[in-house]
C-alpha positions, -999 to +999 in steps of 0.1 A: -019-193-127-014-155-120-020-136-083-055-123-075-057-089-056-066-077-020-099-051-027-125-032-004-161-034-014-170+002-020-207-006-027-234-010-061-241+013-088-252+011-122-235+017-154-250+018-184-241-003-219-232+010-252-268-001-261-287+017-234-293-010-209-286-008-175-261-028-157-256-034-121-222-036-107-201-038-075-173-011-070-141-027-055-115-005-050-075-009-050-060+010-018-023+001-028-028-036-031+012-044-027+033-078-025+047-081+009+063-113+005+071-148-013+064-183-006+092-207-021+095-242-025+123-245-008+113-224+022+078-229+025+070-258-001+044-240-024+046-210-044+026-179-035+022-142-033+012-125+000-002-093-005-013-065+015-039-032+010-051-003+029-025+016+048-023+012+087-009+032+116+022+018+128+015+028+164-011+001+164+011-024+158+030-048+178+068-050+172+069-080+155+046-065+130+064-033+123+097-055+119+086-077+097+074-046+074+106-030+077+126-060+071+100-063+035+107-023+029+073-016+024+051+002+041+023-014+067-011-029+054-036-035+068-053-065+051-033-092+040-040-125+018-016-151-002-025-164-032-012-196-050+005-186-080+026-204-105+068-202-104+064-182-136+037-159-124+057-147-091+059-105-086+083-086-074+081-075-038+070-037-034+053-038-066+020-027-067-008-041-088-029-019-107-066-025-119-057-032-147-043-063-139-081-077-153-094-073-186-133-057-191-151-089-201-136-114-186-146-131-152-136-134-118-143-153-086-150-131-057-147-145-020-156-125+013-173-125+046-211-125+044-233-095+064-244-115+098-278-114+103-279-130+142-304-160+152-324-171+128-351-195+124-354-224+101-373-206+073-352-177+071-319-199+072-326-227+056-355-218+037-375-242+052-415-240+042-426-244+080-463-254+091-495-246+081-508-210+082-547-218+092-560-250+111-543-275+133-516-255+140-506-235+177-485-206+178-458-226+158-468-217+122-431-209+118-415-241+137-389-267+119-414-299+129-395-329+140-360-330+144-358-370+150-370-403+144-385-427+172-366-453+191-344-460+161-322-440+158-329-427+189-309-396+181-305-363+160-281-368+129-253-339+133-255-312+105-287-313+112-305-281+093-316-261+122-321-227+137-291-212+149-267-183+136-268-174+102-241-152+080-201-144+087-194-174+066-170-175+039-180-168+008-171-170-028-193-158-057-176-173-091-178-156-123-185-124-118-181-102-149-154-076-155-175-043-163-152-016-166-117-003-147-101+028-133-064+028-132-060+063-120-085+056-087-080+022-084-115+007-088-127-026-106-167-031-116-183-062-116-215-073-123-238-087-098-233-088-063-208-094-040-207-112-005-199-087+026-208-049+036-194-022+029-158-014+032-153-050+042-124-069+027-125-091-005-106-109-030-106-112-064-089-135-089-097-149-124-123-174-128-113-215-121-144-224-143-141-200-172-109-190-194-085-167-192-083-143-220-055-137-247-057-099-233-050-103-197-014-094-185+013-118-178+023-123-148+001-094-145+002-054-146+014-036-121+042-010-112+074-012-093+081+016-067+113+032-060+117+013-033+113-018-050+140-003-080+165+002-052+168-027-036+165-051-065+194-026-074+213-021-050+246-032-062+247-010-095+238+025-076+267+015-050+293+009-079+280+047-095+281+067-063+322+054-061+341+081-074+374+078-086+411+083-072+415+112-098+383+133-089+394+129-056+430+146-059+420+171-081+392+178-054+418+177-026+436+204-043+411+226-053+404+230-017+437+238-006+443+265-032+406+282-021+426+282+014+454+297+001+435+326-017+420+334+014+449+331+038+462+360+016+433+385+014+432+380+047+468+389+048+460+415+030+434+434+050+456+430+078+482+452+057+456+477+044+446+477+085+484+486+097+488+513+070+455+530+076+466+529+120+506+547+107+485+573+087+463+580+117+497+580+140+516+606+110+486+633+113+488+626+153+522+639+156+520+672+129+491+678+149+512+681+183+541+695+163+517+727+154+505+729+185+544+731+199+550+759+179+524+782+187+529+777+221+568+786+215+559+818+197+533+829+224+564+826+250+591+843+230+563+875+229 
């Protein structure tokens, strides 16, 4: 039994056939429908995926959230649902499942939260035929009629089909056919309709009452991010980043021979600095010498 996916209902359009006919679909859309997390036998004693879609602000959160997140090493979702899946079927965690995990032609159950549509009476709800329309009837053409019997049972049954709230229920449409897929943006096409507004939450999974085709992915198709890569591989990337004693030495002394070149041109300037000052000092004193003699030879006449 393989992992359904976490989608948002996008809305209806229509594709058309290869033969020209019309069909209307559902759009459902992918918004990085990840595994957060197994459940284990041994931990939690059944086998499941939870998943999570649509990205969420982490200032939102609560710290418990945002830890338990962090401690998955994938990023925070907004919507998240577990579904029953076989040992054999199980996903890695921080793998992300692609539309492509379903197969066009083959059918799914969808489940979601139905549009609320308030108070309603008995007719609307239930679908009851009410009373008559013409004669015999007072301003309650629309009413339920009796709700009871007489003294026996003295009572109204519970369950009873009545006016009240209708819609926010759960529900789940079942075999809803696969019309086409988009990898690249994420979005699954179904035909018919599906429960719930807009951009309201749903999910899909493959059909309990119909088969599972030869084509559809095992455990199912989806890509592993590099977070995923690194810490189902953690050990291996730890044993290549170790360098060895050799590189290290021959490292060691490279670095002390680039000191030693420049300890000496350093060295150097310094003796190109003295000699260029002793030059300076030479000319000072010829200069004064001159400068002695003419002054020796102005005397004498």
């Amino acid at each position: 039994m393989r992992s359904g996916v976490v989608a948002q209902k996008v809305g209806m359009t229509r594709v058309f056939s290869e033969s020209g006919e019309h069909v209307p679909v559902t759009v459902l859309q992918l918004l990085q429908c990840q595994v957060i997390a197994h459940r284990t036998k041994d931990k939690n004693g059944y086998v499941a995926l939870q998943l999570g879609s649509g990205p969420r602000r982490t200032g939102n959160m609560i710290k418990a959230d945002r830890g338990y997140f962090a401690k998955a090493k994938v990023e925070p979702r907004r919507k998240l649902a577990e579904f029953r899946v076989t040992e054999d079927a199980l996903i890695p965690v921080g793998a992300e499942i692609t539309a492509d995990h379903f197969v066009i032609g083959q059918f799914v159950d969808v489940c979601g939260t139905s549009i609320g549509k308030g108070f309603a009476g008995g007719m609307k709800r239930w679908n009851f035929g009410g009373l008559r329309a013409s004669h015999g009837v007072s301003i309650s053409h629309r009413s339920i009629g009796s709700t009871g019997g007489r003294q026996d049972p003295g009572k109204t049954f519970k369950n009873k089909k009545m006016p009240g709230h209708m819609g926010v229920d759960r529900v789940t449409t079942l075999n809803l056919k696969v019309v086409q897929t988009d990898v690249a943006r994420g979005l699954i096409m179904v035909e018919g309709a599906v429960p719930g507004a807009k951009s309201r939450w749903v999910t899909v999974r493959d059909a309990v009452k119909k088969k599972l085709p030869k084509e559809a992915a095992k455990p199912g198709k989806f890509r592993v991010n590099e977070a995923a890569e690194t810490k189902s591989e953690g050990k291996p990337e730890a044993k290549s980043d170790a360098k060895p004693a050799n590189e290290g030495a021959a490292s060691d002394a490279a670095q002390a021979a680039d000191k030693a070149a420049t300890a000496a041109a350093q060295a150097a300037q310094a003796a190109d600095q003295a000699a260029k000052a002793a030059d300076k000092a030479a000319k000072a004193a010829d200069k004064a010498a001159v400068a002695a003699k003419e002054t020796t030879k102005k005397e004498g006449a």
